[in-house]
N, C-alpha and C positions, 0 to 999 in steps of 0.2 A: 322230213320232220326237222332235220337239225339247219336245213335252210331258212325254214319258218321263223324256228326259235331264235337265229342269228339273225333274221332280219328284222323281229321285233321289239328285238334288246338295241337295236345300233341304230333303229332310226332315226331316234332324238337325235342319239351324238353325231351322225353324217348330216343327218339335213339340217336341225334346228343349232349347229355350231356356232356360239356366238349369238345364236337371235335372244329376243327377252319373249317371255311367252308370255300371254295377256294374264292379269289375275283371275278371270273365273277358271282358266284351264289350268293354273296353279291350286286353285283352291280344287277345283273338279279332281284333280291326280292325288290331292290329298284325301279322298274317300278308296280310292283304289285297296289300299293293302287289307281299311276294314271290311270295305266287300268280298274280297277274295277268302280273309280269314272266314269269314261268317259261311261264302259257298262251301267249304270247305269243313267246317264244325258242322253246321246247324243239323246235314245229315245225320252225323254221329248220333246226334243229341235226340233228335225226335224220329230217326226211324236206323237205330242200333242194326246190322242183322239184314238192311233190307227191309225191313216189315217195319210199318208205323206203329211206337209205343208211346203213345200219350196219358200215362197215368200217374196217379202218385207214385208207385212202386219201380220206377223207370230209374235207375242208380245214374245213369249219362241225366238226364231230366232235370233231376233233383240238384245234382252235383254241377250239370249247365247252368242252372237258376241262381247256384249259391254263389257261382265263380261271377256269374253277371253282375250279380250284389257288389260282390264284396270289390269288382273291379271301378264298380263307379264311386262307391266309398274310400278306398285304397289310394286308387288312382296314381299305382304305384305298379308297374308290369313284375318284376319278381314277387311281391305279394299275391298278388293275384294268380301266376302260373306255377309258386308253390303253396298258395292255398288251396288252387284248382284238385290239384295232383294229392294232397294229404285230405281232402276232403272226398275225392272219388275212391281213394284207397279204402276211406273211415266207408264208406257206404257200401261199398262193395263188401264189406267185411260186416256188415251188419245185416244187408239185407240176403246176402249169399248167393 
């Protein structure tokens, strides 16, 4: 595993040293990190536990929707990851 992981972090820097990489694969790598974020939340969000909760009463749900808001309004990453985080807390504490 730590061969994998070594040889997938280094292969830019050994093979592509010094080349210019074309722009659609500059623009393509800048989607990379929101994909990965998104693989990585969206479970939380819509299936908590395992099990798919798609309702109003869903605190990850609500609090996924408000943080998505307020991050394209913001458009400011600490606004957004401590709005995220005082408005999951505010729901959770309300819905119980």
């Amino acid at each position: 595993m730590g061969i994998v992981t070594y040889f997938t972090r280094s292969f830019f820097i050994v093979f592509l040293n010094g080349e210019v990489l074309p722009p659609f694969i500059k623009r393509w790598l800048g989607f990379v990190p929101v994909a990965v974020l998104t693989a990585i939340i969206a479970p939380i969000i819509i299936a908590p536990g395992g099990k798919l909760h798609l309702t109003y009463d869903s605190p990850y749900l609500i609090a996924g929707v408000f943080t998505a808001v307020l991050a394209a309004v913001s458009k400011n990453l600490i606004v957004t990851v401590i709005g995220g985080i005082v408005f999951i807390v505010l729901v959770k504490f309300l819905l119980g």
